[in-house]
RODO-2510 file (C-alpha; in nm, 4 decimals, decimal comma):
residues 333
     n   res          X          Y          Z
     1     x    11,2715    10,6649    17,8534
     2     x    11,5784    10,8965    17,9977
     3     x    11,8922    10,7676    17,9373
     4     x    12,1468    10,8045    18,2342
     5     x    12,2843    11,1379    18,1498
     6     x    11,9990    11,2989    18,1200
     7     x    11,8038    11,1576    18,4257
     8     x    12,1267    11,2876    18,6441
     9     x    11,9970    11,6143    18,4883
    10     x    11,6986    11,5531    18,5542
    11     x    11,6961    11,4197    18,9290
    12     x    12,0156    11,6065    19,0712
    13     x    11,9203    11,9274    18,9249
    14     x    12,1569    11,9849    18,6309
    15     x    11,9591    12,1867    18,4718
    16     x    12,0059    12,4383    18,7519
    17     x    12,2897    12,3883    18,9402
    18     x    12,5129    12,0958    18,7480
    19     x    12,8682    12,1661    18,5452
    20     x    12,8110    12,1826    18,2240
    21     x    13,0067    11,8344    18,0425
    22     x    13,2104    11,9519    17,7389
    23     x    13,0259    11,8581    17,4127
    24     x    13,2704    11,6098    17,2311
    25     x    13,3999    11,8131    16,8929
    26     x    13,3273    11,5842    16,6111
    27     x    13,5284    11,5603    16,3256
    28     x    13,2616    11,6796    16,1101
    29     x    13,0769    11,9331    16,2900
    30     x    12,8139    11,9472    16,0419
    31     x    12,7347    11,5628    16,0329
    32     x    12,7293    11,5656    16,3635
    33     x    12,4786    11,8516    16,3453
    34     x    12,2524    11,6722    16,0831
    35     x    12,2295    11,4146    16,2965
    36     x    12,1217    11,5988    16,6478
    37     x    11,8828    11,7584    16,3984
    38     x    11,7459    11,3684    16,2707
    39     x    11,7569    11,2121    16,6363
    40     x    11,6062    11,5588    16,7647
    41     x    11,8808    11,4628    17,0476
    42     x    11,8565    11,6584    17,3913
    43     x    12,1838    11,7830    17,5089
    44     x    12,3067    12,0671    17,7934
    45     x    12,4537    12,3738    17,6499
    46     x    12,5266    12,6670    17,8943
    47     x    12,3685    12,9791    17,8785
    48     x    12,6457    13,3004    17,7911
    49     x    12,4313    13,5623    17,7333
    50     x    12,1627    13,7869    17,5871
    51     x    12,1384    13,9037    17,2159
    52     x    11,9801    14,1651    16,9851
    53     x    11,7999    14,3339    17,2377
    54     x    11,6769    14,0706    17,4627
    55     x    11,5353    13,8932    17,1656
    56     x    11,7199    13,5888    17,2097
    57     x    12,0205    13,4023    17,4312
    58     x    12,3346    13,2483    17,3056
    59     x    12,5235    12,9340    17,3935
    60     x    12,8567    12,7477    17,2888
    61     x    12,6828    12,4173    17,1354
    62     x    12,9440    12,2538    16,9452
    63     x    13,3226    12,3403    16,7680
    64     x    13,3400    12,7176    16,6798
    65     x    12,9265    12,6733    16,6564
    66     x    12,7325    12,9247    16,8402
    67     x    12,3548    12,8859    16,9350
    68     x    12,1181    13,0763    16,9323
    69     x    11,7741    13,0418    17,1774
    70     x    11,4621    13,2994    17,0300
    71     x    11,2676    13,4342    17,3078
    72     x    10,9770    13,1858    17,1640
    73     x    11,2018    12,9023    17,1394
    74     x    11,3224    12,9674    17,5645
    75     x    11,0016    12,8534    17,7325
    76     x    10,6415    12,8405    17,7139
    77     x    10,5645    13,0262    18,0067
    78     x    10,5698    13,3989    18,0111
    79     x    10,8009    13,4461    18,3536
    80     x    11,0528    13,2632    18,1702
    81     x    11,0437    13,4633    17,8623
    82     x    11,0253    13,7823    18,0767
    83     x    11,3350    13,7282    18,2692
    84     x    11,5521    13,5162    18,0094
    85     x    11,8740    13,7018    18,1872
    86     x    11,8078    13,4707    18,4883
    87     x    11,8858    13,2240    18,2397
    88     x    12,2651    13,3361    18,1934
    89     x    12,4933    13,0958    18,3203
    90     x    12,2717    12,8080    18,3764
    91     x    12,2633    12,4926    18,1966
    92     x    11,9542    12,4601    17,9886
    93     x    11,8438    12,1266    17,7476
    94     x    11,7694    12,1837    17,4055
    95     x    11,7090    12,0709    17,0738
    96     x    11,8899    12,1399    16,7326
    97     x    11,5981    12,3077    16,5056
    98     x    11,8417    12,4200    16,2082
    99     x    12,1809    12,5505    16,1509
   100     x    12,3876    12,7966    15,8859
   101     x    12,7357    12,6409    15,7983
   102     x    12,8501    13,0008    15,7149
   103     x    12,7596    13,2021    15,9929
   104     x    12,8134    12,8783    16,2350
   105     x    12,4990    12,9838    16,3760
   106     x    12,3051    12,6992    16,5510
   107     x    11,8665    12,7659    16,5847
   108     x    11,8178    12,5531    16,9101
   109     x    11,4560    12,5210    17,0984
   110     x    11,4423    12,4770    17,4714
   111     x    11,1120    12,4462    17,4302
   112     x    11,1220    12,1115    17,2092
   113     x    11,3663    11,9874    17,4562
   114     x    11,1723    12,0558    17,7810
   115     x    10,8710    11,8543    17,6011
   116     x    11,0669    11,5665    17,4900
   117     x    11,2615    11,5489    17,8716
   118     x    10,8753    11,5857    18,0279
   119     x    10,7495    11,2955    17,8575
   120     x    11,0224    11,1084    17,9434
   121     x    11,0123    11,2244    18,2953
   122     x    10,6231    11,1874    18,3409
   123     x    10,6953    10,8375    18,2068
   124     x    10,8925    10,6903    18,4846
   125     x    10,7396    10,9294    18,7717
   126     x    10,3734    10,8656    18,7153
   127     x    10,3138    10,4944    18,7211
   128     x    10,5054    10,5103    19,0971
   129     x    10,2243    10,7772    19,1856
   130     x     9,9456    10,5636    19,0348
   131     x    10,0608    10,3281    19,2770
   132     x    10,0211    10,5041    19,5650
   133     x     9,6903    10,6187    19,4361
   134     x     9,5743    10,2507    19,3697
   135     x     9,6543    10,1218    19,6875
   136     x     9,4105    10,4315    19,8523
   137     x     9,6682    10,6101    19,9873
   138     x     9,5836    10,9947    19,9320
   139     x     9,8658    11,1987    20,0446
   140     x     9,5842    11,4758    20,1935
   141     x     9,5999    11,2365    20,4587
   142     x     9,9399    11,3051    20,5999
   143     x     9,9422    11,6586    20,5631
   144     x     9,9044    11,7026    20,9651
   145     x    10,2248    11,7859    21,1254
   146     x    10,4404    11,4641    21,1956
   147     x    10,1638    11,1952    20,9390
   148     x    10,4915    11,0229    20,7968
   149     x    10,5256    10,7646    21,0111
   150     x    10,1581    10,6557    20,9182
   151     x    10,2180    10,6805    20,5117
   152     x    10,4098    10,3166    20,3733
   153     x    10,4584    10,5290    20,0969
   154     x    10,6815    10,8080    20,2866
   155     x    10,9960    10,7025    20,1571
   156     x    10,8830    10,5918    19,7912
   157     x    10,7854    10,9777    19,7083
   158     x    10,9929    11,0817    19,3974
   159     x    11,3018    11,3625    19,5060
   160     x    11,4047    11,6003    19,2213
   161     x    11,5241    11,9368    19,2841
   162     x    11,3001    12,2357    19,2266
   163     x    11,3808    12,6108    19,1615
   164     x    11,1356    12,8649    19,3730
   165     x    10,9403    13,0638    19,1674
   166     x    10,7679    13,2923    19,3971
   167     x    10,5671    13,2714    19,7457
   168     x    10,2577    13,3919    19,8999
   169     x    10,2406    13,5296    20,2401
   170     x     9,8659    13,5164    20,2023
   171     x     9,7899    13,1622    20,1764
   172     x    10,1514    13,0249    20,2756
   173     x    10,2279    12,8621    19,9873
   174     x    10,5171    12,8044    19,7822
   175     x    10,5257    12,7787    19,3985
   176     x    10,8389    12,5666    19,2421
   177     x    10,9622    12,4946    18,8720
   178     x    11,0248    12,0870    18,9340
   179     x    11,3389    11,9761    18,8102
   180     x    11,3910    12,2295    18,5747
   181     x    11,1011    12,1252    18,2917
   182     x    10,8459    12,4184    18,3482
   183     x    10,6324    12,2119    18,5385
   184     x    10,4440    12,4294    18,8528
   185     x    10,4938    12,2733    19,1961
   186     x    10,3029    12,4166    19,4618
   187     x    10,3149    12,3092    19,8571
   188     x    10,1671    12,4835    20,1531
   189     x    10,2919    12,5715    20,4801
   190     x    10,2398    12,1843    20,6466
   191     x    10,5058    12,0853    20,3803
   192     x    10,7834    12,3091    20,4441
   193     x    10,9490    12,1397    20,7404
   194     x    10,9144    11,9129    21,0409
   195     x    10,9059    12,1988    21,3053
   196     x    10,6015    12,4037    21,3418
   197     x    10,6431    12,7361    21,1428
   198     x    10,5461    13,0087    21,4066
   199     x    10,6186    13,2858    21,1797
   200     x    10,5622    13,2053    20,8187
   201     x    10,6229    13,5409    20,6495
   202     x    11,0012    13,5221    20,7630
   203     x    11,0616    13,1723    20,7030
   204     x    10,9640    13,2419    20,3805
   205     x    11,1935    13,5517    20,2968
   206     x    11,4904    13,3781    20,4789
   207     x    11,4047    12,9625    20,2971
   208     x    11,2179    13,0029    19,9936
   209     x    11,3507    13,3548    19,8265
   210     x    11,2973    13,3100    19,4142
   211     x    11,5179    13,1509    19,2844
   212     x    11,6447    12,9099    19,5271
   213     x    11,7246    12,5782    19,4631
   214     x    11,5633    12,3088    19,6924
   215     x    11,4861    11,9312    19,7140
   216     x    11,0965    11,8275    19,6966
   217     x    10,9011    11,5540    19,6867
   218     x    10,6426    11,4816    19,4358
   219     x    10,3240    11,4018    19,6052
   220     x    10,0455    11,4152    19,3247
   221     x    10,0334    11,4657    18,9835
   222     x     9,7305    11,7294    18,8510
   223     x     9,6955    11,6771    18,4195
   224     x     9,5185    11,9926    18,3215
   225     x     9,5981    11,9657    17,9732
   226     x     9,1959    11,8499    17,8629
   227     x     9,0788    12,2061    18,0447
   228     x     9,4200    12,3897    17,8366
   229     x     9,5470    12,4588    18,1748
   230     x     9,9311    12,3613    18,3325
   231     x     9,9658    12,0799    18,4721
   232     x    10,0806    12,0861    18,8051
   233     x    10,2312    11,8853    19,0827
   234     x    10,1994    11,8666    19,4848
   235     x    10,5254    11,8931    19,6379
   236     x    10,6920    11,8605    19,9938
   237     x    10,9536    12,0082    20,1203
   238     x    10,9196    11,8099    20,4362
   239     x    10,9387    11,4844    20,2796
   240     x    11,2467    11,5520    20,1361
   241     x    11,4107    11,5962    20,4242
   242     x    11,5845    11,2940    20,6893
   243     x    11,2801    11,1964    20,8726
   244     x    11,4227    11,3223    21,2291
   245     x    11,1218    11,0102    21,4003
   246     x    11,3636    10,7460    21,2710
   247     x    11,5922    10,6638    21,5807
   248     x    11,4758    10,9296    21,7656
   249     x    11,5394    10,6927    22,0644
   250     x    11,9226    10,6863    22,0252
   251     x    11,9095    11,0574    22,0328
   252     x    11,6880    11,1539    22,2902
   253     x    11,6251    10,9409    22,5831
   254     x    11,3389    10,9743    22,8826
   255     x    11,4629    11,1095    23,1859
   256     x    11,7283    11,3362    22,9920
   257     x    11,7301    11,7160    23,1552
   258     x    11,7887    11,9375    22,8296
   259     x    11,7804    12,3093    22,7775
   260     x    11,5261    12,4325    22,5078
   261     x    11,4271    12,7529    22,3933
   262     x    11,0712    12,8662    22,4421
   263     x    10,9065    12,9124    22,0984
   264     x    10,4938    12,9621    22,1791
   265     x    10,2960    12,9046    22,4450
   266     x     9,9442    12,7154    22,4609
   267     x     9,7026    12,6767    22,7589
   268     x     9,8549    12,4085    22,9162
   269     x    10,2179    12,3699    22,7352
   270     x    10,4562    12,5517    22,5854
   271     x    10,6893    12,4701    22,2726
   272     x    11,0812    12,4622    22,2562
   273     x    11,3408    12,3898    22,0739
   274     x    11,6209    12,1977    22,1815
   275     x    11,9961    12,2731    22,0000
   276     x    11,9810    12,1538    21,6448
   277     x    11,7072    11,8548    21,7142
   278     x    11,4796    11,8853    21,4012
   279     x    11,1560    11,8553    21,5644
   280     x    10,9971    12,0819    21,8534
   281     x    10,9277    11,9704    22,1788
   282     x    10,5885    11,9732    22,3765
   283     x    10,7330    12,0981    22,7511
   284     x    10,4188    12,1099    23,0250
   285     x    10,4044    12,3769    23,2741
   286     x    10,4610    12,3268    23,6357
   287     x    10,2052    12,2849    23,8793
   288     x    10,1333    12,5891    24,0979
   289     x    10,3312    12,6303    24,4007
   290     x    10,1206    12,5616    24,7304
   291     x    10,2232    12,9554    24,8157
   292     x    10,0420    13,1248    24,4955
   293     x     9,7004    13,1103    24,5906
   294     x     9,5243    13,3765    24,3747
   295     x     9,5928    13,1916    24,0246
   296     x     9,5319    12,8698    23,8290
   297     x     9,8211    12,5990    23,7174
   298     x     9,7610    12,7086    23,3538
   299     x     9,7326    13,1387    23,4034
   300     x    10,0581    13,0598    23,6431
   301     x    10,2507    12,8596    23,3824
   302     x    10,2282    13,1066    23,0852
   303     x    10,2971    13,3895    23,2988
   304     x    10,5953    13,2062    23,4161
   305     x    10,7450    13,1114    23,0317
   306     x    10,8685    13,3923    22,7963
   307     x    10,9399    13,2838    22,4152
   308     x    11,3214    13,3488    22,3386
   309     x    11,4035    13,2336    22,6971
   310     x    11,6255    12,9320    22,7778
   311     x    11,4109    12,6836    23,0406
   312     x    11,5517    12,3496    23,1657
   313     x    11,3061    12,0682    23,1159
   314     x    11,3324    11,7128    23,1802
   315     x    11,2233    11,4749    22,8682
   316     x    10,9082    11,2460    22,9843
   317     x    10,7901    11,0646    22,6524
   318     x    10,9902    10,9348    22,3332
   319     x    10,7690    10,7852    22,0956
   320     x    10,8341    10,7252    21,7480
   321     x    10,5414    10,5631    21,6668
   322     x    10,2738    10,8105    21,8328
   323     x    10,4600    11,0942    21,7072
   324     x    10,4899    11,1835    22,0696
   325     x    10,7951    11,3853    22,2474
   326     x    10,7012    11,5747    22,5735
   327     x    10,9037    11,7112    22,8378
   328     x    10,8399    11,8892    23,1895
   329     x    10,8990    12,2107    23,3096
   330     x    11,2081    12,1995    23,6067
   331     x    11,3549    12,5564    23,5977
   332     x    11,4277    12,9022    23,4167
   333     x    11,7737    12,9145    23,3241
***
């Protein structure tokens, strides 16, 4: 199991974006040494820089002892290995392997560390999955836009941070390194957010550039290790985030006249946002004015909206439970 220290590292992302604690300086550093080597003990060190040619990265582990991560010792997956600078000044687990008392030079293994964390990790995440699984609830289910308030489970879905790894424009889908143990999250574009992506290549570029630190949710759980593939998780964005349904009634109230901003049109409604409200807003068109004869109430309302434009609606329906918020057309503004 994780003790305390390391499950803040785990959950809140320490491993990525957490201050490094100072290592306590024992009074014999070499003791102290021997005995991270006997308890294989995980501990943070900070990453300072590169070495020999790329070969390796250093750390400040304990004392006037400096450590020393070999390419092979940095990660299991290639990326990683490839791009170990990315590494420099981040705060990485490892594990004491050896050590020389007369060049104070510390052989540590992220690699043994980011197993030992995993299994720990797995430990406590998996049986609250199995859960969910046991009790038939299959989070394919609530993949459709606004499904949370139909999942019990919504708020019982594990949060860690995740680091982005890459994207693809392609398929829409995001892949993430969850909480920092070389584990491959991937989510697709219902999972991103609440609002209804209408342009998915430059959400991507602008939210989800490599690199980027963001929360997730762990959905499902994927052990490939019988077929010697990664394991992987499902992950959500989305269900990381404040579910903007819950007192959506205090917020927004029927018969309210709002200004949103037209985001797509659709044969008999348009979408808009309204100021910072996290969820988009289904706005019907106006009937067709007795004095336009030559058109139909649906050809005459998307000629008459324009996205980007401002449009003054009046808010008919505010339903949490339906997953319903629709407003009427009253005026360009």
């Amino acid at each position: 199991m994780l003790n305390g220290e390391l499950k803040e590292f785990i959950y809140n992302g320490a491993a990525i974006i957490g201050q490094l604690k100072e290592n306590s300086v024992a009074v014999d550093l070499e003791a102290e040494l021997i005995r991270r080597i006997k308890d294989r003990e995980v501990f943070v060190v900070k990453v300072s820089g590169m070495r020999n040619e790329e070969d390796s990265v250093t750390a400040k582990v304990i004392g006037d002892y400096m450590g020393i991560i070999p390419k092979a010792q940095v990660s299991n997956r290639m990326y990683v290995r490839n791009n170990m600078d990315e590494l420099i000044g981040q705060n990485v687990p490892v594990i004491v392997k050896s050590f020389d008392p007369n060049s104070k030079i510390v052989q540590l293994s992220r690699v043994d560390a980011i197993r030992e964390l995993r299994e720990g990790f797995l430990g406590e995440i998996l049986p609250t999955l199995e859960e969910i699984n046991a009790d038939g609830i299959n989070y394919k289910k609530y993949l459709t836009k606004h499904a949370e308030g139909s999942d019990p489970y919504y708020d019982k879905y594990p949060i860690v941070k995740a680091k982005v790894i890459n994207y693809d424009v392609n398929s829409n889908r995001v892949y993430v390194n969850v909480a920092g143990l070389d584990i491959i999250g991937n989510m697709n574009i219902a999972m991103f957010d609440y609002r209804f992506i209408y342009n998915p290549e430059k959400y991507l570029e602008e939210f989800m550039k490599p690199n980027t630190v963001i929360d997730v949710a762990l959905l499902a759980y994927y052990d490939n290790s019988k077929d010697k593939m990664p394991s992987t998780f499902v992950v959500s964005r989305r269900h990381a985030l404040p579910n903007p349904w819950q007192g959506i009634e205090t917020k927004i109230r029927v018969g309210d006249i709002i200004v949103v901003n037209a985001l797509e049109k659709k044969d008999s409604h348009f979408f808009g946002s309204y100021d910072n409200f996290p969820l988009d807003i289904k706005c019907y068109y106006p009937e067709i004015p007795d004095k336009v004869t030559n058109d139909n109430d649906e050809k005459y309302g998307r000629r008459l909206i324009t996205p980007g434009k401002e449009y003054k609606v009046k808010v008919e329906i505010v339903n949490a439970h339906n997953k319903l918020l629709t407003a009427s057309y009253i005026s360009e503004l």
